[in-house]
Each structure stands twice: as structure tokens, then as C-alpha cells.
PANU-661360 format. One line per 2 residues: their letters; for each residue x, y, z of N, C-alpha, C, CB. Coordinates in steps of 0.001 Angstrom, whole numbers, plus 500000, padded with zeros to 6 digits. Each point is the difference from the previous one (the first is absolute). Glycine has a CB too. Example, Ala and Ser with C-alpha at 12.3 -4.5 7.8 and 13.67 -1.06 7.14 Angstrom:
2
AS> 513190,494310,507800,499110,501190,500000,500900,501200,500000,498108,498827,501246  501542,502223,498034,500820,501190,500060,499230,501090,500730,501184,499372,497855
//
This chain:
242
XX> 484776,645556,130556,501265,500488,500542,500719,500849,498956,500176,497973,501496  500621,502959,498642,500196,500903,499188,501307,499870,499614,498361,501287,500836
XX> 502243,499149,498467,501394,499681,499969,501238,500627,501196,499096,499847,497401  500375,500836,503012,500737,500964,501359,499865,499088,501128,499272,502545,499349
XX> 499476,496835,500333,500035,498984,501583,500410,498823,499344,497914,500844,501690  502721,498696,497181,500092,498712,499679,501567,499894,500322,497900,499741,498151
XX> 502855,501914,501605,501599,500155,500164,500488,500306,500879,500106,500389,498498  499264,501060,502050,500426,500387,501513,499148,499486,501044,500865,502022,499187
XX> 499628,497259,501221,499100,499194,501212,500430,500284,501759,499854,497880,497926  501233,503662,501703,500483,500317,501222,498852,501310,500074,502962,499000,500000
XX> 497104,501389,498561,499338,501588,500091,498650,500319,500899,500888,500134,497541  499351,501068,503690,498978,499940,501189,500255,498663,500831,498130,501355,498590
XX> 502873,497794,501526,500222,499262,501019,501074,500259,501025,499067,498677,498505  500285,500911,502499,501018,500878,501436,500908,499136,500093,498410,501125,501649
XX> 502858,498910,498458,501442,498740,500576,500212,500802,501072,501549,498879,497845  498464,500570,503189,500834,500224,501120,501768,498906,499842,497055,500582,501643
XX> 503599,499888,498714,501616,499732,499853,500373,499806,501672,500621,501753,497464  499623,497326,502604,500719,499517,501694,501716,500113,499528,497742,497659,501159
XX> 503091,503134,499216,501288,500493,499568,499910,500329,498576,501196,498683,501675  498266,502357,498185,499976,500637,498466,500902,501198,499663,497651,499329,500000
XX> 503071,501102,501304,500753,501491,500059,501291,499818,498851,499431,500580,503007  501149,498164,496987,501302,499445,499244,499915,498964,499242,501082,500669,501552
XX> 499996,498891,497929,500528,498608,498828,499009,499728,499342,501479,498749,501236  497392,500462,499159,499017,498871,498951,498811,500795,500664,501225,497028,499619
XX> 498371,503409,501291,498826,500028,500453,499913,501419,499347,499853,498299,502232  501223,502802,497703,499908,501403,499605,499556,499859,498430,501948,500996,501824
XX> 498793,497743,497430,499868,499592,498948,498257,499568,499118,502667,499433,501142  496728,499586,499602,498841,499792,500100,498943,501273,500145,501062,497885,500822
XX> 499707,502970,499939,498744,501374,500123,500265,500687,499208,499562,500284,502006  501639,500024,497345,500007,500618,498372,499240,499481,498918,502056,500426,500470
XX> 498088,498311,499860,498811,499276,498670,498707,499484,500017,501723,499371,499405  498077,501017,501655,498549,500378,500513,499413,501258,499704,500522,498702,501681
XX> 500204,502277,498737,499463,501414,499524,500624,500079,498558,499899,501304,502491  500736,498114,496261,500122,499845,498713,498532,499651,499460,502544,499310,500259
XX> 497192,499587,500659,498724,498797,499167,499043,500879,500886,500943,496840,499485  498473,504538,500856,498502,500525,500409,499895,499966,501744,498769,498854,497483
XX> 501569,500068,502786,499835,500271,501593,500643,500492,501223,499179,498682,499169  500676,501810,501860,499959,500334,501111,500816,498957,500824,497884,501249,499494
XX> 503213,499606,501056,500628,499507,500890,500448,500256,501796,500316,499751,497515  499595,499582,503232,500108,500437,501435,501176,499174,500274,497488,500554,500744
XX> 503490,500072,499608,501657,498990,500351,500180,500047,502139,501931,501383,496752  498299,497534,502993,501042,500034,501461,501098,499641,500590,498583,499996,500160
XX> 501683,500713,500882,501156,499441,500306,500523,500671,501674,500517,499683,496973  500547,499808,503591,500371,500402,501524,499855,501383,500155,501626,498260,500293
XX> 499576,502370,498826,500000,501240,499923,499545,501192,499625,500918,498847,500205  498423,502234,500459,499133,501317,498882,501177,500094,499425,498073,501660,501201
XX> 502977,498962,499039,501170,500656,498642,500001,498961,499246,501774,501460,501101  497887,497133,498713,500054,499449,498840,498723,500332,499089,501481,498284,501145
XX> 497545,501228,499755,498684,500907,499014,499865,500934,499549,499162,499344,500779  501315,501566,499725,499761,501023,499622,501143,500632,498808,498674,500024,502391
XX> 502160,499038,497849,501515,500113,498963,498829,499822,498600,502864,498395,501648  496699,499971,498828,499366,499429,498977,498671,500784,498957,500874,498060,501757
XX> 498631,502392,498737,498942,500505,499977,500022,501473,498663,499738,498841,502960  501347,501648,497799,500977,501279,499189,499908,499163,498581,502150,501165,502134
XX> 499009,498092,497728,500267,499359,498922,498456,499476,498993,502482,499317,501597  497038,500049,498892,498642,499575,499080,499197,501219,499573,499706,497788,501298
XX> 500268,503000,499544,498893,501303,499627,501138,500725,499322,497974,500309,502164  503170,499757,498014,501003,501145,498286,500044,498576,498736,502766,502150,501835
XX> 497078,496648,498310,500007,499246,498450,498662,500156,499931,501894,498123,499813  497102,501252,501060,498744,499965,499352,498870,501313,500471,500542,497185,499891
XX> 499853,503902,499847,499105,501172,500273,498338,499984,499509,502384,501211,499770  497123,498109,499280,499153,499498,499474,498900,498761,501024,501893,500781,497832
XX> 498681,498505,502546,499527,498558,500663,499535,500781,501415,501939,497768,498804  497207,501316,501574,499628,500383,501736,500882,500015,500391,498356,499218,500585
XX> 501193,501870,500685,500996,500308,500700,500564,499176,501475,499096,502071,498705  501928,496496,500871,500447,499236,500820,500280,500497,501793,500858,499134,497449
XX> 498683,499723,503211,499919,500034,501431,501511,499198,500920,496939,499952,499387  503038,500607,501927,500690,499032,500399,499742,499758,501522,501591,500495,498125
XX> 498731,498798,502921,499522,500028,500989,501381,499271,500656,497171,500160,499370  503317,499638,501484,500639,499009,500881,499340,499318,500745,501460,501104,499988
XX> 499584,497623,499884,499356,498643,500778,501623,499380,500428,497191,499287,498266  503148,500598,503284,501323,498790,500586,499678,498737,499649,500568,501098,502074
XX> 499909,498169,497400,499577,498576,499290,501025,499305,501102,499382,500414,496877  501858,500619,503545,500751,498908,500913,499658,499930,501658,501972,500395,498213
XX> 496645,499966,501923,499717,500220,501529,499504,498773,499990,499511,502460,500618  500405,497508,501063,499389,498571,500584,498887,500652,499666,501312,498681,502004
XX> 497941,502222,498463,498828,500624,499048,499297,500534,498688,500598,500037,501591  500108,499050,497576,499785,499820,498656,498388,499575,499308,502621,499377,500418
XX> 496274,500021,500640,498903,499775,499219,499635,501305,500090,499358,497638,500300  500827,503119,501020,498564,501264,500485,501176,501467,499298,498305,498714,503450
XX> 503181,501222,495751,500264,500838,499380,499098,499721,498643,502302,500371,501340  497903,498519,498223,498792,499904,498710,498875,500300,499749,500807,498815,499929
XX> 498540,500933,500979,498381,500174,500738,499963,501451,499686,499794,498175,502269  500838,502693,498580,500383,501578,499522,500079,500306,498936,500990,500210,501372
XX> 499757,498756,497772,500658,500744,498658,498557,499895,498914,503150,499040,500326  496131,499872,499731,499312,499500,498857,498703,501127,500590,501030,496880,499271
XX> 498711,503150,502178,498900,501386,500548,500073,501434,499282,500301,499015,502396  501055,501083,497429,500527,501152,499371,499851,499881,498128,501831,500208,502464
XX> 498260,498877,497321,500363,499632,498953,498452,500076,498954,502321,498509,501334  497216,500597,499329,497945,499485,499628,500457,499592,498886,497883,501770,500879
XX> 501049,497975,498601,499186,498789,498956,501654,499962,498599,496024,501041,500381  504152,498000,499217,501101,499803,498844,499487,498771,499499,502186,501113,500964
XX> 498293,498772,497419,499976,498830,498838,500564,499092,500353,499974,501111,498400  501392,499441,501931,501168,499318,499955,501024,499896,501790,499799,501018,496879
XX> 500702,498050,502886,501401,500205,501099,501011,499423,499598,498917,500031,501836  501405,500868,498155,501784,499412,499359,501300,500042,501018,499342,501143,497578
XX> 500985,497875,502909,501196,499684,501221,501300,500067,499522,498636,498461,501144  502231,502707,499229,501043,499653,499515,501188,500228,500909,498881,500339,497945
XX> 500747,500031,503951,500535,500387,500969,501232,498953,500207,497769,501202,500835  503517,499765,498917,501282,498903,500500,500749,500561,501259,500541,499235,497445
XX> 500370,499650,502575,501379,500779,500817,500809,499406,500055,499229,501016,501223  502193,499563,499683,501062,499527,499318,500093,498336,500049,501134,502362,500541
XX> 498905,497095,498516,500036,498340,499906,500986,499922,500948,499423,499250,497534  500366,499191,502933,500501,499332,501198,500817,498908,499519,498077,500593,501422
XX> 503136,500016,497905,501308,498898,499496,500471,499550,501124,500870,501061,498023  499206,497911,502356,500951,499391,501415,500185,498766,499907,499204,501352,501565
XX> 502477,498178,498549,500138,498971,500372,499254,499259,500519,501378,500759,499920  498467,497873,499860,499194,499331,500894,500791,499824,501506,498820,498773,497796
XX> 502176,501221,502322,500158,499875,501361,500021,501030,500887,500939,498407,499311  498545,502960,499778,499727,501350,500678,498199,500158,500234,502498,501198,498633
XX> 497136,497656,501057,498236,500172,499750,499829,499684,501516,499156,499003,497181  499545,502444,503233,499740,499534,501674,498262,500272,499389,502629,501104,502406
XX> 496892,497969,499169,498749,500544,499751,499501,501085,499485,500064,498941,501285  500390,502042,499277,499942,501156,500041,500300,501039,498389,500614,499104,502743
XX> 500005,500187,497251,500432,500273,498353,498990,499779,498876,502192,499242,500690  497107,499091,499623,498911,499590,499287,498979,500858,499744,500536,498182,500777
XX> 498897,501976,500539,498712,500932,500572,500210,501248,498942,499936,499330,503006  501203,501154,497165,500075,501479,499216,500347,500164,498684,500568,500689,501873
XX> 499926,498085,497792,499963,499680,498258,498407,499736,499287,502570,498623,500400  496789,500729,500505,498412,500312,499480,499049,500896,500539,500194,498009,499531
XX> 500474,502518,500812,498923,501449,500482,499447,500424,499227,501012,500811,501265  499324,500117,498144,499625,500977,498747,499702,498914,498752,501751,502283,500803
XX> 498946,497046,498800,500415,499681,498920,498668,498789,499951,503043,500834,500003  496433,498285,501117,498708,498954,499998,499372,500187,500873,500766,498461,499178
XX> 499310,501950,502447,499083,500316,500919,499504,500806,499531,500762,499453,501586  499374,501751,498045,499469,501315,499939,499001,500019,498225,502597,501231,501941
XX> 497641,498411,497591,499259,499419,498624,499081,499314,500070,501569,499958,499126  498595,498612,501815,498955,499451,500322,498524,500665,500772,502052,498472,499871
XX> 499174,502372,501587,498347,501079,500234,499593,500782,499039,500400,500391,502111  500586,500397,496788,499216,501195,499154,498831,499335,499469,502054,501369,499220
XX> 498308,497360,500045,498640,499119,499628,498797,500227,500504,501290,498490,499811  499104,500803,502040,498812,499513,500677,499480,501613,499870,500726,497534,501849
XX> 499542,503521,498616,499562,501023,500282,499925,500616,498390,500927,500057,502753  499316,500092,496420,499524,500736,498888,498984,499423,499343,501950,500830,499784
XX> 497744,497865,500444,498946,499360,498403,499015,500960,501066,500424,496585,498407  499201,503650,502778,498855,500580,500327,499477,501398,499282,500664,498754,502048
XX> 500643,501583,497275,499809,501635,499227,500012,499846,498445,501424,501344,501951  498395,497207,498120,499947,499908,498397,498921,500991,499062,500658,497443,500623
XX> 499199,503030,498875,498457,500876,499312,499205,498587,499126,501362,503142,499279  499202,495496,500569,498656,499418,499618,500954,498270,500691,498387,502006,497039
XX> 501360,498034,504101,500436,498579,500433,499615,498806,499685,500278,501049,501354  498548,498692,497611,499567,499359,499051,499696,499998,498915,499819,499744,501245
XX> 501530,501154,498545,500372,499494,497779,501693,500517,499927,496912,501093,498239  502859,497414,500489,501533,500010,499519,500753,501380,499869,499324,497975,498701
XX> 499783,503057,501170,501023,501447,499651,500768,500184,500937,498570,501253,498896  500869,498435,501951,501192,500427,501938,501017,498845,500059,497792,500913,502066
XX> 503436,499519,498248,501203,499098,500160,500926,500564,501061,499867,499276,497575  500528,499625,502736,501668,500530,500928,501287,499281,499420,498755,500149,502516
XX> 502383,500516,497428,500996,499702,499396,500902,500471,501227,499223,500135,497337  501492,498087,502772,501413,500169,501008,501417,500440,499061,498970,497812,501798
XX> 502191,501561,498854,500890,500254,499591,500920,498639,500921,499277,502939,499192  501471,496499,500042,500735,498849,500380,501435,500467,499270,497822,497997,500180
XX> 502662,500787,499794,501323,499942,498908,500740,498973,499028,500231,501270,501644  500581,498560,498144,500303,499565,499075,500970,498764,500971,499590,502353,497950
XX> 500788,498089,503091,500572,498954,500888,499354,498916,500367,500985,501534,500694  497772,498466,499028,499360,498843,500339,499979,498727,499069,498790,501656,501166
XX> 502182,498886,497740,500139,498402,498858,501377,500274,499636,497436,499558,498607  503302,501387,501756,501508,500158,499775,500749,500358,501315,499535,500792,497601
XX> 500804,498048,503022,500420,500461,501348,501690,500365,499770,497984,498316,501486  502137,502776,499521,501191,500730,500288,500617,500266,501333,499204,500826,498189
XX> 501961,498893,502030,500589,499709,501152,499951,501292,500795,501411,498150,498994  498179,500855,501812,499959,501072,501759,498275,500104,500383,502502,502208,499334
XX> 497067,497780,499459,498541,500776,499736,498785,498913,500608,500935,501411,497439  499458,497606,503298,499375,499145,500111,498701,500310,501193,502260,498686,498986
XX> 498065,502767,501735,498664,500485,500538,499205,500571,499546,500774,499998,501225  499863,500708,497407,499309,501104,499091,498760,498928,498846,502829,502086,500033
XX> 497708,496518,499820,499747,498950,499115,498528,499189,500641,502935,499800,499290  497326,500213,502274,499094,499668,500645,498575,500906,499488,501923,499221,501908
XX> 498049,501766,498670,498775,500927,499679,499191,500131,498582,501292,501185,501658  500149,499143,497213,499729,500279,498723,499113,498443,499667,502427,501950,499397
XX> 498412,497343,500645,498813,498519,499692,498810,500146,500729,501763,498216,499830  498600,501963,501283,498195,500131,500805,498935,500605,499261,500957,500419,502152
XX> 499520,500490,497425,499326,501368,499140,499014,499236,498965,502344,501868,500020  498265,496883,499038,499248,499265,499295,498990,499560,500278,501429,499722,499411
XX> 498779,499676,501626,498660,499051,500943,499162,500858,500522,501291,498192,500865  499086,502918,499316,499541,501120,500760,498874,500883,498900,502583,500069,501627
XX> 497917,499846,497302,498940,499978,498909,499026,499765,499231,501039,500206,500432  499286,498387,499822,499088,499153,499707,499119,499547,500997,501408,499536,498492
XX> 499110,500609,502456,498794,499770,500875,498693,500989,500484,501897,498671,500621  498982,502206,499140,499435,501512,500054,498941,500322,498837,502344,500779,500995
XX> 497817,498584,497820,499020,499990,499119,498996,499612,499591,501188,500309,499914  499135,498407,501238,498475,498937,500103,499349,500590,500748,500635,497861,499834
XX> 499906,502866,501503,499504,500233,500854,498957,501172,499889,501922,498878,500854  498762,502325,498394,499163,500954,499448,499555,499752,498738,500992,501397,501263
XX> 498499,497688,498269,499357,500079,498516,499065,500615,500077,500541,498260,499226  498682,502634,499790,500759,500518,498737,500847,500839,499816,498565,499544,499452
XX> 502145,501156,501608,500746,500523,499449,501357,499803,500070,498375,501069,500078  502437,498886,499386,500910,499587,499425,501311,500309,500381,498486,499929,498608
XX> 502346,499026,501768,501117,500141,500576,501384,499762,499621,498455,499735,501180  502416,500892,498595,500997,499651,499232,501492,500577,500823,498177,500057,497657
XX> 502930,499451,501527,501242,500648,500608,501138,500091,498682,499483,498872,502740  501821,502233,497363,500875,499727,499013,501424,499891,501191,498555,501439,497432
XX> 501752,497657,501622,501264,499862,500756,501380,500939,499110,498934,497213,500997  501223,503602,499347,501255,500612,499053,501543,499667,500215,498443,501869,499924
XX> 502144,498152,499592,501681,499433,499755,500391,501895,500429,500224,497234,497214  501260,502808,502683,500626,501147,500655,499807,501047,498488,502064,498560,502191
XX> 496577,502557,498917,499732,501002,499489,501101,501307,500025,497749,498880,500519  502060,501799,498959,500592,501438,500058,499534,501135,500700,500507,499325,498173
XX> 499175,500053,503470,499583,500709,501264,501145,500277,500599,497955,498988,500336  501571,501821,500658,501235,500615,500976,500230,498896,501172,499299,502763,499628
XX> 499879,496192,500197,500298,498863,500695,501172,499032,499648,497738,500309,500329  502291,499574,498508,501187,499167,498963,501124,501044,500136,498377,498691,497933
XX> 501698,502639,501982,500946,500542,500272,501026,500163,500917,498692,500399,498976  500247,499341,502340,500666,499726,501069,501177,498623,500111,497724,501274,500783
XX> 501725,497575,498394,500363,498983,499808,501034,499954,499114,498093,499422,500654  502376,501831,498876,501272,499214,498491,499288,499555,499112,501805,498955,501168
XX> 497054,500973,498579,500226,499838,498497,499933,500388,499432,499839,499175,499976  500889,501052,498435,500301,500428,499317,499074,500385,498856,501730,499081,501075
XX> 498519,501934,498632,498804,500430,499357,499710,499513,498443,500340,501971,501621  499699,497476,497659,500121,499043,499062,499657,498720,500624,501646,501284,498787
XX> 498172,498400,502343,498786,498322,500109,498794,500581,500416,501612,497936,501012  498287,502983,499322,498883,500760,500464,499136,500071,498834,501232,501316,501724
XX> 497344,498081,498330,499284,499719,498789,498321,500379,501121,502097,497604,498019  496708,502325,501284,498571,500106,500825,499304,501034,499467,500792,499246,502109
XX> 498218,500627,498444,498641,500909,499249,498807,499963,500872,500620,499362,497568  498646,501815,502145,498780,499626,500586,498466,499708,499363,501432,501215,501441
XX> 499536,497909,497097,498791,499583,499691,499526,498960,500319,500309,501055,498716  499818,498046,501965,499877,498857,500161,499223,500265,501170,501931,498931,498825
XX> 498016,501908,502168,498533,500495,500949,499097,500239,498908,501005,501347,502165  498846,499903,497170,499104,500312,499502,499226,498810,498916,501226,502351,500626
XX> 499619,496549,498836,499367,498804,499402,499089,499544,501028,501919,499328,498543  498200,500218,502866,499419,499797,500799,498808,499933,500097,501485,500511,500422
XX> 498466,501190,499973,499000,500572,500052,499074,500522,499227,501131,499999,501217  499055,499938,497694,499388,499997,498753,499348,498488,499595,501755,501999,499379
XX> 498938,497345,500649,499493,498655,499531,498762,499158,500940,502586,499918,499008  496278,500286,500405,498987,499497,501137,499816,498743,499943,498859,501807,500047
XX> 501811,496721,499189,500050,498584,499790,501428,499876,500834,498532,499585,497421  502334,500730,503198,501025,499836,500898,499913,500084,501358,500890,500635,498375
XX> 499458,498335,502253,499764,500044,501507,500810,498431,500218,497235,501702,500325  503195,499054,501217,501411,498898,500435,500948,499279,499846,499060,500117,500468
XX> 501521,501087,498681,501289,499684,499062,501291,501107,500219,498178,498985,498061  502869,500800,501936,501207,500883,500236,500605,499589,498445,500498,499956,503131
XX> 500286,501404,496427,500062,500267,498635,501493,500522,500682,497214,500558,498387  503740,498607,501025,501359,500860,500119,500050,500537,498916,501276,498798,501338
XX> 499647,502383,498735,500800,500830,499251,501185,500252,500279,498384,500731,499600  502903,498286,499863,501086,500143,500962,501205,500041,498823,498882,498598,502435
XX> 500422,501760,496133,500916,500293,498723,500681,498760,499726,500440,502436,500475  498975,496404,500287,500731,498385,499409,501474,499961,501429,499502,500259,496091
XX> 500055,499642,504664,500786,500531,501677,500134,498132,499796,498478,502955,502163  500251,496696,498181,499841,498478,500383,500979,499122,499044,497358,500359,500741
XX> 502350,499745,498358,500777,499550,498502,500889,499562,499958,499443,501177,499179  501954,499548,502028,501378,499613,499840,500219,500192,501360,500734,500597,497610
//
């Protein structure tokens, strides 16, 4: 093994990005095409891709030249938009999940069914199919190099009021990992849970830009690390702590 394959272990590896256009997922595909590899992002909107797309090819003019495709993650037809996306997409190393929306703060005595259903849409239904439907495009579905990486949160061990539908899912996400890792062994399954990043998602929210802490290294540890599997790695700058 050479020293290039002992360090860059992205270099010539394909990531596909499930919400990669913005916040953490736009983040992750910058440091993907830093560390050698190839990136394909998605998301609802072409003007976001294609927003996105702009941006990576004027920083990284050098790196392959990043893809993007759309996929509705919030349709009742959410497996056969995937099905499409990964057809379009073909063979990848990696999958990296990082598709959100607007979190589902609500009173509990404002929580309806209906409310539930659509607080885990995107955020655990739709993750769970990218799974079922992507390990099939893995490029080696039997070795540790291939991984999928979710995205949870930090609410799931620091609970916060109102959030108690948003708390539901994010914990799921754990179990949802681990089970997911037995299930596909060898390759390797993981999740990060991040504390309030410095996305246009937190913005929406008030907060203030000084608690706003995150990175996207803690994917790329992930996926790099071929002895890791079914484990969630917060990064929440010591969130839990206090």
C-alpha cells in the first residue's frame, strides 16, 4: 500500500450526497473534493443544484467535475424518486445522508398524527429507503471501503422543549444505525449527530451566530475509517455538556 492509499482514502472515490446543495451536506462535498474525490449532490430543487454546483466548480476548478440530480424525499413516492436518482446516479463508494427540513417544533398539545408522519419523512423514512435502495449501487457491497453515513442530532441525549417530535426520529436514527450495520455487513454504517450548525436552517431558527459550531469532518472520519461501523459520533462543541 503506498502512502497515497494509506492517507487519501477518498482519492478516485465516488460520494454521492442526499441534500448536499446546503449547510453540512454542501460542507461534506467540499471536503470530499479537498481529500481527491468525486462528488454527485442532491436535492428537491435544480436552482439549488445547480446554485450548488456553480460554487464547487469556482473553489475547486481542479477536482472532478461534481454532479447533481434531483430527488422529492417528501413524496408519498419517495422509494421510486430514489430508484431514479441512484439510476441516474450509478455505481458510488460512499452515501452520505444529510436531507432535512424545516424541524417540527410543536407543542405537544399541537402534535397530530399528521404532524408525526411529516416530522419523519425526510428526516427517517426517506433515509431508511435511500439505504434499502442505494447499498444496491454500492461499487464493492462486500468490503469495508463502502459505507453509508446518516445524520441524526444532538436532541436525542439533550432534550429541548417542544421538540419532542423532532426527538422521536433523531433517537430512532441510532437504532436505525445500528441495525443497519449488521444488516449490511461489511460495509459500514454510521451516523453524526450535529448540535446547531451554521446552516441556513439554524438561521431560520434565531440562532445566534456564536453557538453555531460543526464541521464536516466528522463524515469524512467516517468514511475514511474502515474499523468503524454502527456508531453515531456527535459534534455538538460540548452542546450536551450543559
Amino acid at each position: 500500500m503506498s502512502p497515497t492509499d494509506k492517507f487519501q482514502k477518498l482519492a478516485n472515490k465516488h460520494v454521492l450526497i442526499i441534500g448536499g446543495t446546503s449547510g453540512i451536506g454542501f460542507g461534506v462535498a467540499e471536503a470530499v473534493l479537498s481529500s481527491g474525490g468525486s462528488v454527485t449532490v442532491s436535492s428537491q430543487r435544480q436552482s439549488s443544484i445547480d446554485s450548488a454546483l456553480a460554487r464547487l466548480q469556482a473553489s475547486y476548478p481542479n477536482a472532478p467535475k461534481p454532479r447533481g440530480f434531483t430527488a422529492d424525499l417528501s413524496s408519498p413516492a419517495v422509494e421510486q424518486n430514489l430508484e431514479k436518482l441512484f439510476e441516474q446516479v450509478g455505481k458510488v463508494d460512499h452515501i452520505v445522508y444529510t436531507a432535512g427540513d424545516k424541524l417540527a417544533i410543536t407543542p405537544i398539545q399541537d402534535i397530530t398524527y399528521e404532524k408525526i408522519i411529516a416530522a419523519g419523512q425526510v428526516r427517517a423514512f426517506a433515509a431508511l429507503l435511500a439505504v434499502k435502495v442505494g447499498c444496491r449501487y454500492l461499487t464493492n457491497p462486500k468490503s469495508v471501503e463502502c459505507s453509508i453515513v446518516l445524520t441524526a442530532g444532538v436532541v436525542a441525549d439533550k432534550p429541548r422543549e417542544n421538540w419532542s417530535a423532532v426527538a422521536t426520529f433523531s433517537a430512532g436514527l441510532l437504532g436505525m444505525t445500528r441495525n443497519l450495520a449488521l444488516d449490511l455487513k461489511p460495509v459500514r454504517v454510521n451516523c453524526v449527530a450535529p448540535g446547531a450548525v451554521d446552516t441556513e436552517l439554524w438561521d431560520k431558527l434565531g440562532v445566534s451566530g456564536d453557538a453555531k459550531q460543526g464541521s464536516s469532518v466528522a463524515y469524512l472520519y467516517l468514511m475514511k475509517d474502515r474499523n468503524i461501523t454502527g456508531r453515531c459520533i456527535s459534534t455538538d462543541g460540548g452542546e450536551t455538556l450543559v
